[in-house]
C-alpha positions as CSV (number, residue, x, y, z in Angstrom):
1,X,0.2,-38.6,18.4
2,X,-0.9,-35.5,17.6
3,X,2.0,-33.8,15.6
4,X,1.7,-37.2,13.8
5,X,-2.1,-36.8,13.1
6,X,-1.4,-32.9,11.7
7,X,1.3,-34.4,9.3
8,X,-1.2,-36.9,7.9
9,X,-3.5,-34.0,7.6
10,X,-1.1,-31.9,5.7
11,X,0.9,-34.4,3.6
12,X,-1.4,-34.2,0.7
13,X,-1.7,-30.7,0.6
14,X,2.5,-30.7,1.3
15,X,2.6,-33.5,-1.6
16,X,0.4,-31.2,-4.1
17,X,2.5,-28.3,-3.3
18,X,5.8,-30.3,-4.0
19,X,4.3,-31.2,-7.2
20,X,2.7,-27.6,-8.5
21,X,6.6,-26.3,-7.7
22,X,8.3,-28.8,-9.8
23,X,6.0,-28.0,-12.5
24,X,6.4,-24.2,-12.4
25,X,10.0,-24.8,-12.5
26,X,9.9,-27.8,-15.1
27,X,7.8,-25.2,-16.9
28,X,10.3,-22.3,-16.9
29,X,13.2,-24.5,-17.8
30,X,11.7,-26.5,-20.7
31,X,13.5,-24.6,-24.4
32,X,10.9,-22.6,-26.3
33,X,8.8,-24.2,-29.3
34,X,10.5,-23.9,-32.3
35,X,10.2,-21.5,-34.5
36,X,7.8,-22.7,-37.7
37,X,10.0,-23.7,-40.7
38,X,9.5,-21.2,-43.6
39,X,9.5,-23.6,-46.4
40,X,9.8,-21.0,-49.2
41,X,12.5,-19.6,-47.7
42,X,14.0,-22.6,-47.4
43,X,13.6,-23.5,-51.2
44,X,15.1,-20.2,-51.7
45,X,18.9,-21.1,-49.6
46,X,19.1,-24.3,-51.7
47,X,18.5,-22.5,-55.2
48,X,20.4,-19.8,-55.9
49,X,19.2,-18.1,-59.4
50,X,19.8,-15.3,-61.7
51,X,19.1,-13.4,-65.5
52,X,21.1,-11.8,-67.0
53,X,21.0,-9.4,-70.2
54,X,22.5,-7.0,-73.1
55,X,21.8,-5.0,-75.9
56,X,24.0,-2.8,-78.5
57,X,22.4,-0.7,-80.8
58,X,23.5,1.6,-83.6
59,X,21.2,3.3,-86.1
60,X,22.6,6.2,-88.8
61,X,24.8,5.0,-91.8
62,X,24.4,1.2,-90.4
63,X,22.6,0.0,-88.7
64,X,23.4,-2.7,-85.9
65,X,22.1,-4.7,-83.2
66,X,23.1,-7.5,-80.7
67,X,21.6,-8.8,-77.8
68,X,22.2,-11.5,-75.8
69,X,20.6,-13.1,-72.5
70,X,20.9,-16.1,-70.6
71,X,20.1,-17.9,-67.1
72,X,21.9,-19.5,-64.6
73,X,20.4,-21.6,-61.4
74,X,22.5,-23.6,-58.5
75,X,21.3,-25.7,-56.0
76,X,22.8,-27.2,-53.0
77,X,21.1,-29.4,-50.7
78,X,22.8,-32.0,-48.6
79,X,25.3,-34.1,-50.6
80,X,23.4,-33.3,-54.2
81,X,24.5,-29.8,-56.1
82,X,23.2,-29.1,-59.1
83,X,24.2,-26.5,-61.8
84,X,22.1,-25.5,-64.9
85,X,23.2,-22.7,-67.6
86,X,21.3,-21.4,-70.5
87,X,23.3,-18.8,-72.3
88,X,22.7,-17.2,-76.2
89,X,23.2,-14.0,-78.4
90,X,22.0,-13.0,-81.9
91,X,23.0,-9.5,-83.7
92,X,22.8,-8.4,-87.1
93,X,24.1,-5.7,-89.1
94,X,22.8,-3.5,-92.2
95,X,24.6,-1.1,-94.5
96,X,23.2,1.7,-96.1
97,X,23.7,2.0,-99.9
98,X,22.7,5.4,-101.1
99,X,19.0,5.5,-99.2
100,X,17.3,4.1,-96.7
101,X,15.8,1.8,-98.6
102,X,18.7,0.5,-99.9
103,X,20.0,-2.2,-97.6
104,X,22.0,-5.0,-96.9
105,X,21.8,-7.0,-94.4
106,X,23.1,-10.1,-92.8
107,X,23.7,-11.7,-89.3
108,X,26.6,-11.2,-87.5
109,X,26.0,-13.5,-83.8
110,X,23.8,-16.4,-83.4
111,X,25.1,-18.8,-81.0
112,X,23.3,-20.3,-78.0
113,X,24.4,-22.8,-75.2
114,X,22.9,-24.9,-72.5
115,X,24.7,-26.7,-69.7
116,X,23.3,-29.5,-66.9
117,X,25.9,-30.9,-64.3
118,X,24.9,-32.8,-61.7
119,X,27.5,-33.5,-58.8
120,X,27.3,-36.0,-55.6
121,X,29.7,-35.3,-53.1
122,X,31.3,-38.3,-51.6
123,X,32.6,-36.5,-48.7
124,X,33.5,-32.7,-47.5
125,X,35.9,-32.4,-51.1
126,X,35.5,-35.1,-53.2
127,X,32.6,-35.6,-55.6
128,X,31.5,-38.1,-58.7
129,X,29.8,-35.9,-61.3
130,X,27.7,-36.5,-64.7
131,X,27.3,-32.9,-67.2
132,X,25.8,-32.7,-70.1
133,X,26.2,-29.5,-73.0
134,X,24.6,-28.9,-76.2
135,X,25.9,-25.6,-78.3
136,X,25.1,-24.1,-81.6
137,X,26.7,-21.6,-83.1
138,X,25.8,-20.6,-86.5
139,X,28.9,-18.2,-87.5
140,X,31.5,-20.6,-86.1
141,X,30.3,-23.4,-88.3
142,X,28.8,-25.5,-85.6
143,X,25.1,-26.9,-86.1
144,X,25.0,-28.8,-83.3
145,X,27.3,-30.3,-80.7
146,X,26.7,-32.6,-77.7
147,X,28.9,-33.2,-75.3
148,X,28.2,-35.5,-72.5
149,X,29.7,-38.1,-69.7
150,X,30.4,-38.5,-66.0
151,X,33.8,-38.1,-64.3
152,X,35.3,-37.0,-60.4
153,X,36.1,-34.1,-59.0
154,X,37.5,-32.5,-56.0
155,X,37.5,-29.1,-54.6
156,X,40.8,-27.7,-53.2
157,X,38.8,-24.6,-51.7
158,X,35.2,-24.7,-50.6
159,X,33.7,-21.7,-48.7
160,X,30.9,-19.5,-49.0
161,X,33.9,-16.6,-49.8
162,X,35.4,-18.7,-52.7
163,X,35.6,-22.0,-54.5
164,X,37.9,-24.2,-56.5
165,X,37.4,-27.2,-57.9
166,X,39.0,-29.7,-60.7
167,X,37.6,-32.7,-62.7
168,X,38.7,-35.2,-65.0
169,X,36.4,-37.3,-66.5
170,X,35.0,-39.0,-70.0
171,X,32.5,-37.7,-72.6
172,X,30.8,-38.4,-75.5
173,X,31.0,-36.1,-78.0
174,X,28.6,-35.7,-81.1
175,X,28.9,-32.4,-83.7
176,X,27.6,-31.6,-86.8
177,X,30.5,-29.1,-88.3
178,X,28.7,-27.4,-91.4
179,X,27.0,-30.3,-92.0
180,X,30.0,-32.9,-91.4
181,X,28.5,-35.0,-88.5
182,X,31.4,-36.8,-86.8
183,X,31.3,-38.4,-83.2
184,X,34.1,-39.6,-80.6
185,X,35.4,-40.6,-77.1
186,X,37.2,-37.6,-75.6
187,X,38.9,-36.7,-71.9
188,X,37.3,-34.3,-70.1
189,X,39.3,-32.3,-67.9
190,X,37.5,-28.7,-66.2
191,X,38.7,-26.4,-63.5
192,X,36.8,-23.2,-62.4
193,X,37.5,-20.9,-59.5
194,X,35.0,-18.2,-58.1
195,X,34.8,-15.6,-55.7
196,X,32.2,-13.7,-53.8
197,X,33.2,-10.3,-52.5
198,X,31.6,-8.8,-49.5
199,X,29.9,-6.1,-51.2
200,X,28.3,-9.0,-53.1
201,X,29.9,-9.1,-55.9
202,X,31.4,-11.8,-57.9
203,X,34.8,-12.8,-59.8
204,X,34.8,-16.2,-62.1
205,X,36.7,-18.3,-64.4
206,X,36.3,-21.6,-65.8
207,X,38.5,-23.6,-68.3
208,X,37.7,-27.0,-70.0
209,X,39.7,-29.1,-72.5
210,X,38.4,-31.8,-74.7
211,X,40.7,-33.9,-76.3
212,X,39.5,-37.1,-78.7
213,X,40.9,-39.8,-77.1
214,X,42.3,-42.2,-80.1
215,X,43.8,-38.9,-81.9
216,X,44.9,-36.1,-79.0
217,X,45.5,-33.6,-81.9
218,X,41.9,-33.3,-82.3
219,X,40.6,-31.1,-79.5
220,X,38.5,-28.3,-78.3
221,X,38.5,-26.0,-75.3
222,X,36.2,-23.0,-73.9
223,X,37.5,-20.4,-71.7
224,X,35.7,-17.9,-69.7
225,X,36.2,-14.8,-66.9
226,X,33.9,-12.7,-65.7
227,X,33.0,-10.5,-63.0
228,X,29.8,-8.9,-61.4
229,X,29.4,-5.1,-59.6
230,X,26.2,-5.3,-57.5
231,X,23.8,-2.3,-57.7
232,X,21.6,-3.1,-55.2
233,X,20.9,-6.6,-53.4
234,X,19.5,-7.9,-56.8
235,X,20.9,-5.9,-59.8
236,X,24.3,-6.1,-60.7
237,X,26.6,-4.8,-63.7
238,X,28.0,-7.8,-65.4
239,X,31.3,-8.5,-68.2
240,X,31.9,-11.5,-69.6
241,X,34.7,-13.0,-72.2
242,X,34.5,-16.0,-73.8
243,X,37.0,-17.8,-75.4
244,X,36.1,-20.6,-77.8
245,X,39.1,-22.6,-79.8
246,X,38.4,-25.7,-81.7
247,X,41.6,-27.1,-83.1
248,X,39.7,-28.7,-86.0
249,X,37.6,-26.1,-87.1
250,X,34.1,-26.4,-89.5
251,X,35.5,-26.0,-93.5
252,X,36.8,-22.5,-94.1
253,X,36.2,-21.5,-90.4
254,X,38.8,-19.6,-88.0
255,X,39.7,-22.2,-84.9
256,X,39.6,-19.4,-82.3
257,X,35.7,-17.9,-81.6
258,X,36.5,-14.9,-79.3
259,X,33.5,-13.1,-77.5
260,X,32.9,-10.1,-74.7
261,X,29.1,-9.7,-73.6
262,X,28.3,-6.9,-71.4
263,X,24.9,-5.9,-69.5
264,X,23.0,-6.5,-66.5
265,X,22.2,-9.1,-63.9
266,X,19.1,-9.8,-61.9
267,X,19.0,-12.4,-59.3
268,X,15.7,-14.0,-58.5
């Protein structure tokens, strides 16, 4: 009777006890609180943007300049990328004719370029896209041309080291050709390739065809390559050709537009 009246004594104090331990140990075991989500450095993952821009200058018996700039910005969230391109370059040359005052001069580049492409991935490689691209370029002949529709695509290699995809698709394309406006239905079919180098540079080439669909014959294509040197973690060297070939040229026009921009890249 005793030992039973000290165990009713001490079974609330043994009872606390029990509970204090579990709680020290629940306590110790429980994961840490998560870390606070830095939503600007979020934002900054999913976009991935950067400038670039050149300039060539000659002053003496003539008297050039170009320059040319542009912008590019990718995001990638979830299932949704989205790619946006704003490219363009003016230049201009004068000749001297016996003095300074004395010259002629007339433009040489003015050409600009703006793409929008918006893909939806329906799984890991495939995708459903819809791009839209709107060009001007004043030596070539074109006043205006709009190009857009929606199409699939798949990539065959998609890393963070380096990429590969292909599309096939529609588009609508509308084009003033030295003041000829003309409009039709053409396939769309794109590939571009890219790869990002440890050091943190880049390599990249895209290739796209357009040919009207009720009269093949009548088609355009752009090609391009390029390649950037990182500096540092934000400036880079950059080159960049450009190959433009439009089988049915604007009136007294050459069909193949051939251009190399050189300069520097910044990204944001």
């Amino acid at each position: 009777m005793i030992l039973q009246f000290h165990l009713n004594i001490f079974r609330p104090a043994l009872m606390l006890g029990i509970v204090a331990a579990l709680g020290l140990v629940t306590g110790f075991a429980a994961p840490p609180a998560p870390a606070p989500v830095d939503k600007e450095e979020t934002k900054k993952k999913e976009w991935n943007t950067g400038i670039n821009a050149g300039l060539n200058y000659n002053q003496g018996n003539s008297e050039t300049i170009q320059i040319n700039g542009g912008i590019l910005s990718e995001y990638k969230k979830n299932a949704n990328e989205l790619r946006l391109s704003l490219q363009g370059a003016y230049g201009e040359s004068a000749l001297t004719k016996n003095s300074a005052s004395n010259k002629t001069a007339q433009t040489t580049v003015q050409n600009a370029r703006g793409i929008a492409e918006y893909r939806r991935l329906v799984n890991e490689y495939n995708y459903i896209y819809v791009n839209g691209d709107a060009k001007h370029d004043q030596m070539a002949g074109i006043d205006y041309r709009l190009v857009a529709g929606p199409g699939f695509g798949r990539y065959f290699l998609k890393k963070d080291i380096q990429t590969l995809s292909a599309e096939a698709g529609l588009a609508y394309v509308c084009q003033r050709l030295s003041g000829d406006v003309n409009d039709s239905i053409n396939l769309r079919l794109a590939q571009r390739y890219a790869i990002n180098l440890l050091t943190g540079s880049k390599l990249w080439e895209s290739i796209e065809l357009l040919p009207a669909i009720t009269d093949p014959s009548n088609y355009f294509f752009n090609f391009e390559i390029g390649a950037e040197a990182a500096m540092t973690a934000r400036l880079s060297l950059r080159i960049v050709l450009q190959d433009q070939y439009n089988n049915r040229p604007a009136k007294n026009k050459q069909q193949n537009n051939l251009q190399l921009i050189a300069g520097v890249g910044y990204k944001l």
